[in-house]
C-alpha positions in Angstrom: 67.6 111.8 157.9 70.5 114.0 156.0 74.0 113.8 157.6 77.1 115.4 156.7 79.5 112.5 157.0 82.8 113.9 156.3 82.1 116.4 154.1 79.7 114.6 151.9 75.9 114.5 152.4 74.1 111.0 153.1 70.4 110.5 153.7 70.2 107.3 156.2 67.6 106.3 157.6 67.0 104.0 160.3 69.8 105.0 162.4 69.1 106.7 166.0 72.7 106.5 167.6 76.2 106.9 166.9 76.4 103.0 167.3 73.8 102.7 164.5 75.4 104.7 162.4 78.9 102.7 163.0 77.0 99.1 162.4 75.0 100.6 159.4 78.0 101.6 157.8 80.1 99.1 158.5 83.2 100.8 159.9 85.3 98.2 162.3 88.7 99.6 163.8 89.6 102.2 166.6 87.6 105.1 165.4 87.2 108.7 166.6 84.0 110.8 166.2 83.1 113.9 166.1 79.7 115.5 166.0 79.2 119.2 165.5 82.5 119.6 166.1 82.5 117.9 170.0 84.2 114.7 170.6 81.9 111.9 171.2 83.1 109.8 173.8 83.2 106.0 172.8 81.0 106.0 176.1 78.8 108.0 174.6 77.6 106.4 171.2 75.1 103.8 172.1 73.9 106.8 174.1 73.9 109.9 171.8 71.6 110.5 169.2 71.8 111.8 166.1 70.0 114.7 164.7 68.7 115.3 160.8 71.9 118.0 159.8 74.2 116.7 162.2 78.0 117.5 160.8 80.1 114.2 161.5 83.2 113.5 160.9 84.9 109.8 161.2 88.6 109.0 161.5 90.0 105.5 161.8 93.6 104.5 163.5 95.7 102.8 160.9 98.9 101.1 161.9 101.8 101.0 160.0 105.3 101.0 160.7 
């Protein structure tokens, strides 16, 4: 499937959910994610499935002082 994955456009395949898409791309952290513009719930993302064309965007926390 094509995603828009902050701003830049990947084909991935074998991915379903938003936790698929965290473990194939190996992110790791506190994350926020946003899907079409809504705020997906950390609830939500072994849950909510991803669609060929979704718009995401990924932000990670980083700490600093």
């Amino acid at each position: 499937m094509m995603l828009l994955i902050n701003g830049s456009k990947t084909s991935i395949t074998d991915v379903a959910t938003v936790s698929d898409l965290i473990s194939r791309l190996e992110i790791e952290g506190n994350i926020a994610i946003e899907i079409n513009k809504e705020i997906i719930p950390r609830s939500m993302f072994d849950h909510y499935q991803l669609s060929d064309g979704d718009e995401i965007e990924i932000v990670t926390a980083i700490g600093g002082g």
